[in-house]
C-alpha positions in Angstrom: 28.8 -18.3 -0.9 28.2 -15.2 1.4 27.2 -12.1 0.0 27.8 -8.5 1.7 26.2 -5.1 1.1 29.5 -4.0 -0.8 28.2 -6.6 -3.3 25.1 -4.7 -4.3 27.5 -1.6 -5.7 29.2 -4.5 -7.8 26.3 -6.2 -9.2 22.6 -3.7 -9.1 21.3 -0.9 -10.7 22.4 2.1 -8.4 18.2 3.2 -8.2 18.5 2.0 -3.8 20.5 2.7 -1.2 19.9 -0.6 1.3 21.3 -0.3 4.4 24.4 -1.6 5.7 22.9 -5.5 6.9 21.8 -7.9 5.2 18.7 -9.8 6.3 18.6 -13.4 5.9 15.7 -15.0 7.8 12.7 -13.4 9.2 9.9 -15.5 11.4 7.2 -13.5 12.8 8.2 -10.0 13.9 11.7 -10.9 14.0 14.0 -10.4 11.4 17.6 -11.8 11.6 21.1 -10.7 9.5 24.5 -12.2 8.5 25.6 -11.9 11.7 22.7 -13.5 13.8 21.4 -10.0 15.0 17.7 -9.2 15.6 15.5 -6.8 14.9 11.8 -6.4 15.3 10.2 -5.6 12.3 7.7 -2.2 12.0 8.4 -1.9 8.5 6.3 -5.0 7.0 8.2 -4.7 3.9 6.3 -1.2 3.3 3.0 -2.4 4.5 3.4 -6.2 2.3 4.0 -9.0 5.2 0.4 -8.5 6.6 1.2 -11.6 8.9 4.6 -11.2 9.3 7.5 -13.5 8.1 6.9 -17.2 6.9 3.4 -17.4 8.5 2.8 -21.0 8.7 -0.4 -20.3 6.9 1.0 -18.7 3.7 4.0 -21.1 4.1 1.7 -23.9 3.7 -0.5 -22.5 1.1 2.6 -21.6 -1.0 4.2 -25.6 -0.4 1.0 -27.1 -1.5 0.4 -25.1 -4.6 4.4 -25.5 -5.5 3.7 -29.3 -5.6 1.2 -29.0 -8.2 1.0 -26.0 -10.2 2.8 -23.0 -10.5 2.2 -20.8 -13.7 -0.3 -21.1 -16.7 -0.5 -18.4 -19.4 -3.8 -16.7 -19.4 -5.8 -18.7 -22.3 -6.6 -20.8 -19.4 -7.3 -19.8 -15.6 -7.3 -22.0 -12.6 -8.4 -22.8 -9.3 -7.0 -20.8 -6.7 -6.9 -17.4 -8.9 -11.1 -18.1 -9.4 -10.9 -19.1 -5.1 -9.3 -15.7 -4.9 -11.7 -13.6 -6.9 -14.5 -15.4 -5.6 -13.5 -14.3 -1.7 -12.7 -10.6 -2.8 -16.1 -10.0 -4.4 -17.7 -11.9 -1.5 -15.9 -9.6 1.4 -15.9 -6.0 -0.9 -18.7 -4.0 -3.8 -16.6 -5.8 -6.5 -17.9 -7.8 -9.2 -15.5 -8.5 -10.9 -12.0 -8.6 -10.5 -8.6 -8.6 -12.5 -5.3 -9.9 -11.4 -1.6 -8.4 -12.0 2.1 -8.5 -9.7 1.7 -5.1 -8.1 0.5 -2.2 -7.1 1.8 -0.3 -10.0 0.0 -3.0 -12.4 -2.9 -2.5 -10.4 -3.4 1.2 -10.7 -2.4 1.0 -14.5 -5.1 -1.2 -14.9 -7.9 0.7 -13.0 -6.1 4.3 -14.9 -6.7 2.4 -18.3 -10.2 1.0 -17.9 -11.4 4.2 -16.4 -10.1 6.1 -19.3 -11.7 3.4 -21.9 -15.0 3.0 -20.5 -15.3 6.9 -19.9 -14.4 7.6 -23.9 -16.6 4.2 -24.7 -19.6 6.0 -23.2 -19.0 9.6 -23.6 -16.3 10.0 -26.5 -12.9 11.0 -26.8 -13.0 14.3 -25.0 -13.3 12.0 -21.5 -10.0 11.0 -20.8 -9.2 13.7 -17.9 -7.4 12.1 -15.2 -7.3 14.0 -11.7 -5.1 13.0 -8.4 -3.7 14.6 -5.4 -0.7 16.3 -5.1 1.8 14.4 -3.1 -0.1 11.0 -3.7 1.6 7.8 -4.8 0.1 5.2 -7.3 3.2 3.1 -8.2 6.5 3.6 -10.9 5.2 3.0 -14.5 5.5 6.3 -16.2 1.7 6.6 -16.2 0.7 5.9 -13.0 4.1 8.0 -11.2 2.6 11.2 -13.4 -0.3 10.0 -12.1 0.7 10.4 -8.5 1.7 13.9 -8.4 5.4 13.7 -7.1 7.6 15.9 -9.1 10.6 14.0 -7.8 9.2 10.8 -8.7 8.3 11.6 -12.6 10.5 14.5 -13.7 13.5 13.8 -16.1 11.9 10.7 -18.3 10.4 13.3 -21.0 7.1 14.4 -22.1 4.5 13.5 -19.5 1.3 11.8 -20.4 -1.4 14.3 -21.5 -4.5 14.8 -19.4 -3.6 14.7 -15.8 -3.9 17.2 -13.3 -3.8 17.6 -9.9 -6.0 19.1 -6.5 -5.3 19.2 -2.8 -5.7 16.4 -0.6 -8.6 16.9 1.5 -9.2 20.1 0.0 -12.9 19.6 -2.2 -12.7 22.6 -3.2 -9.8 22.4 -5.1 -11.0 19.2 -6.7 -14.1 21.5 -7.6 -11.9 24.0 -9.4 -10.7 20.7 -11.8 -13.7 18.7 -12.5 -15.4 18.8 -15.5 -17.9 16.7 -17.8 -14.4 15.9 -19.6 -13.4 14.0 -16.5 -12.8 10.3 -17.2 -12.0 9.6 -12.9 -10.8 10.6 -9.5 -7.8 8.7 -8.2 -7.5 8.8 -4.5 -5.7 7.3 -1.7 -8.4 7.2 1.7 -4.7 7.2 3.7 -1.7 8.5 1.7 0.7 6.6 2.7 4.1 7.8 0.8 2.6 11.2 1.4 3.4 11.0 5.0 0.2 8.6 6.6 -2.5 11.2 6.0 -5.9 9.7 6.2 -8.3 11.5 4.3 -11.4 13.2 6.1 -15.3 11.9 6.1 -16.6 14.8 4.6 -13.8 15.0 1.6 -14.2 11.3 0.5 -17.9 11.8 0.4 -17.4 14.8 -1.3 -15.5 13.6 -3.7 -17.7 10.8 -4.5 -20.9 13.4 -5.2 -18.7 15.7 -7.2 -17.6 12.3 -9.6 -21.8 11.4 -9.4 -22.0 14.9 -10.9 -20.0 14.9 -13.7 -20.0 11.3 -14.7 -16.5 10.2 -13.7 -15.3 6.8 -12.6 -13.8 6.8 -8.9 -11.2 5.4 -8.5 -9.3 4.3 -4.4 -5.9 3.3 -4.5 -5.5 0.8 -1.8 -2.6 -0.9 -2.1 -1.1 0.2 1.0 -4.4 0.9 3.1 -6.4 -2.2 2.2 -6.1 -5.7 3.5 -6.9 -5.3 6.9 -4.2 -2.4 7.7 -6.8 -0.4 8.7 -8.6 -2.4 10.8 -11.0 -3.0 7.9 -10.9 -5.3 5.3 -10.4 -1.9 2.8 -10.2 1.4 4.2 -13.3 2.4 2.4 -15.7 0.5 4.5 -14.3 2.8 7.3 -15.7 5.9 5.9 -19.0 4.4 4.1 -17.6 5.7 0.7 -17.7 3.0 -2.1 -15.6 3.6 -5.0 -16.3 2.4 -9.0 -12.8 0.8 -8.6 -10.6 0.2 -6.2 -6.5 -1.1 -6.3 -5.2 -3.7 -3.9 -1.6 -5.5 -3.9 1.2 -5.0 -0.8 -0.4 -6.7 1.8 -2.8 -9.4 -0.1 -0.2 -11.8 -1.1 1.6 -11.2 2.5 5.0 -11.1 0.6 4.2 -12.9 -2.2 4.2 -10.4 -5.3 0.3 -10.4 -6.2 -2.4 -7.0 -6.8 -5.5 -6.9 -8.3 -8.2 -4.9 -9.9 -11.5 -4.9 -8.3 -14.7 -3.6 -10.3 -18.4 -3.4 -11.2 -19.4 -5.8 -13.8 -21.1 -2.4 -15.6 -17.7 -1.3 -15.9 -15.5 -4.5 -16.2 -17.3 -5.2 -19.7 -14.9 -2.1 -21.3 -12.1 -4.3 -20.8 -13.0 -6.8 -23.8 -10.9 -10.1 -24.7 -7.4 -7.9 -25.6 -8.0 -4.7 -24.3 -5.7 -5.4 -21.4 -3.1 -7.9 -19.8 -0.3 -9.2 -17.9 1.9 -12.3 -18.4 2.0 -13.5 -14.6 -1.4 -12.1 -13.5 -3.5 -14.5 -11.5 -1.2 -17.3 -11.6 -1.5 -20.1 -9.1 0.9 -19.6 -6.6 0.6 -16.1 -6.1 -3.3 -16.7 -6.0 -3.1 -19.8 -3.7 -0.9 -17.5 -1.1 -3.2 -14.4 -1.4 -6.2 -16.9 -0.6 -4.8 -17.8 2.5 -3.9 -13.9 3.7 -7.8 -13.3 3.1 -8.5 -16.3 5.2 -6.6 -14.8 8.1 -7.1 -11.5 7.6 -11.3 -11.5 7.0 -11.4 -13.8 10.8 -13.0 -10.8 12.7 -10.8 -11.4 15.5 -7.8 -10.6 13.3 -9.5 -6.8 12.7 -10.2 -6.3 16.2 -6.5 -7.0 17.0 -5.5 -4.6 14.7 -7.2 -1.4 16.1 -6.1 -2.5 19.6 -2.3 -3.3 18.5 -2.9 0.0 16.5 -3.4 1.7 19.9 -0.7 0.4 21.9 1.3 1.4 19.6 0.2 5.1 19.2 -0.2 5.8 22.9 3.3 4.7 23.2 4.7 6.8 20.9 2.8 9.8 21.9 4.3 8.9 25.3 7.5 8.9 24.1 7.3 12.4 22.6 6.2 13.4 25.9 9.2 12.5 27.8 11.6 13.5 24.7 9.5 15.8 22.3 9.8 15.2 18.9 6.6 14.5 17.5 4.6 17.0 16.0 1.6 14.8 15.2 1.2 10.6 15.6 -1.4 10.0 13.0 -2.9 7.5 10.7 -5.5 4.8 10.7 -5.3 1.1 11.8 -1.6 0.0 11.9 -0.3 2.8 9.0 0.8 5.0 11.5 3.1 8.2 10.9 4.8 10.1 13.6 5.8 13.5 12.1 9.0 14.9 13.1 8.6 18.6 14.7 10.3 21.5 13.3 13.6 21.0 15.7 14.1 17.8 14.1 12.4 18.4 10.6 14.1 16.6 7.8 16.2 13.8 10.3 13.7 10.9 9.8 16.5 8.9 8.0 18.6 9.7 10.6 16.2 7.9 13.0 15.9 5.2 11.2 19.7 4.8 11.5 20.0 4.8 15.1 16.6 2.5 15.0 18.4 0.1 13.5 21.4 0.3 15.6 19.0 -0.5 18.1 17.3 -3.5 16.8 13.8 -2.5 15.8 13.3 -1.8 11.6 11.2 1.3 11.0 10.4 3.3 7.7 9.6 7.1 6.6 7.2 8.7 4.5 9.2 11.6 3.4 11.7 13.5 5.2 9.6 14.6 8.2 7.7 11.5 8.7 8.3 8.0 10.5 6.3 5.2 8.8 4.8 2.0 11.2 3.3 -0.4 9.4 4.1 -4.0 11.1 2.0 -7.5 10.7 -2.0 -7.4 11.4 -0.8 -10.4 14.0 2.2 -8.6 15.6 2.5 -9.6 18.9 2.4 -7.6 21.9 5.4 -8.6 23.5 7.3 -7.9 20.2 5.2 -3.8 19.9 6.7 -3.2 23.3 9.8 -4.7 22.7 10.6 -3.1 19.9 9.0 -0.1 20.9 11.7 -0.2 24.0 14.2 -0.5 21.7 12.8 2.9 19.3 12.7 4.8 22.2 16.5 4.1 23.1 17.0 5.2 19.8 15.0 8.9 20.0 16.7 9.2 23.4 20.1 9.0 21.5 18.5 11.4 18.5 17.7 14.3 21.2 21.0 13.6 23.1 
């Protein structure tokens, strides 16, 4: 039985709008629909397939764990999720780590131990939560008041009590916040829903020392900067700034829904047997096919090909906005790349991803303004300027 996008009105939840194709089989960079058409992928599923589509890697890793065990409830735990842990604290300043299903879980977890051990230590007064405006740490009502977006949180009631929000890269509006009542700092070192915003040296260090100061737990979301995107295994190794905690998902299961929590032991001993959760956290298969993204992704060669891929595909673009201008700014670190949208064509991003797609390459925004590139680690050259040929075709029929 074939299904077509008029189905989704029938059956789902009206919360997306997907566009008019429907994918069927990806391998690679290559995506194909319905019909048989191609496109070449620069999405990655939001930053998720970190190696593209059915790498024979994960593939294999998820075959040979389906033949043997897929799910156990948490009174026990199991091979590949302790393989797992054991490779993240090995490659990272963790000591411990906690498994969930996403991003979301992953931030919820890292909010909620933050605010525990900082009220365990310091009493009840410590529970402050502050974030950036504009950030983005996932859709439970906690974390999405968390994150800062007015769009994102407004209209589901009375917010959580205790959050409030600074600038991004702007310390001295974090200094304006902070106080001895401050239970942690959540921050993103690249903002990716934001609009692919890295942050700056001197803010993330400064953020640290002001969290030193007033005994608060920092927190770095990266479940869209971390595994590997950046050309580091985590984004924070790129700057030298080590966090208390630090969020991971998208990207470590390479499809496969999988985040984690990583953490000192000084502060993982807060979350006590029942203090925290999840029914499908750190079950086999997802932990199996995470195992085998790290293998990939940690192979130094892997990271070095990122920041060069990253390259091509930012000197291209800021040669395309030369020849049809644009581009206000091509930013971002690694391969999170955002190509902001200048004020003649403020607001159209959607509209280029349209004609993208008409095109055959599969692109994504941050916001309005901002285009959003965030293909596999391994993408293949051929396939950046191939489907870099095809984006420009499309942003010569945007300026036409």
């Amino acid at each position: 039985m074939s299904f077509t996008r008029a189905d989704f009105d029938q059956y789902m939840v009206p919360n997306y709008s997907p566009a008019a194709f429907v994918p069927v089989r990806g391998e690679g960079s290559r995506v194909w629909d319905q019909e048989g058409r191609e496109y070449i992928d620069f999405g990655g599923g939001i930053a998720v397939n970190s190696l593209g589509h059915c790498h024979p890697a994960l593939v294999k890793a998820l075959t040979e764990q389906g033949n043997k065990l897929w799910h156990l409830s948490n009174v026990f735990t199991n091979e590949p999720a302790l393989a797992l842990a054991k490779k993240l604290i090995e490659h990272t300043f963790a000591e411990r780590v906690f498994f969930c299903n996403s991003g979301a879980e992953a931030n919820e977890a890292a909010l909620k131990l933050a605010r525990r051990a900082s009220i365990e230590q310091f009493g009840e007064n410590k529970h402050k939560v502050l974030a950036a405006l504009n950030s983005f740490h996932g859709r439970t009502f906690f974390t999405v008041c968390v994150g800062g977006q007015a769009k994102y949180s407004d209209g589901f009631g009375p917010r959580p009590a205790g959050i409030e929000h600074f600038e991004y890269n702007n310390l001295e509006s974090l200094k304006a916040l902070i106080d001895d009542d401050t239970a942690c700092v959540i921050v993103e070192p690249i903002q990716g829903e934001g609009g692919v915003t890295p942050a700056t040296q001197a803010f993330l260090q400064g953020v640290r020392e002001l969290c030193d100061q007033h005994n608060a737990i920092l927190i770095f979301d990266e479940v869209q900067s971390g595994n590997g995107r950046s050309g580091s295994l985590y984004a924070y190794q790129d700057f030298g700034v080590t966090p208390d905690i630090l969020s991971t998902a998208k990207g470590l299961g390479g499809g496969f829904p999988v985040g984690a929590m990583l953490t000192t032991e000084k502060l993982a001993k807060h979350l006590a047997v029942g203090t925290h959760g999840t029914t499908y956290g750190g079950n086999p298969l997802a932990c199996a096919v995470a195992g085998a993204v790290l293998d990939v992704i940690t192979d130094p060669a892997v990271l070095a090909g990122v920041k060069a891929k990253a390259e091509r595909i930012r000197s291209r673009l800021l040669a395309i906005s030369a020849k049809y201008p644009v581009f206000q700014e091509v930013r971002g670190m690694g391969l999170l790349i955002g190509a902001e949208l200048n004020d003649r064509y403020k607001g159209r991003a959607r509209d280029v991803l349209a004609l993208a797609t008409q095109e055959g390459a599969m692109i994504l925004m941050a916001g309005p303004d901002v285009l959003r590139f965030a293909p596999s680690l391994v993408m293949p050259d051929a396939d950046i300027d191939e489907g870099l040929n095809r984006f420009e075709k499309a942003i010569a029929k945007l300026v036409a």
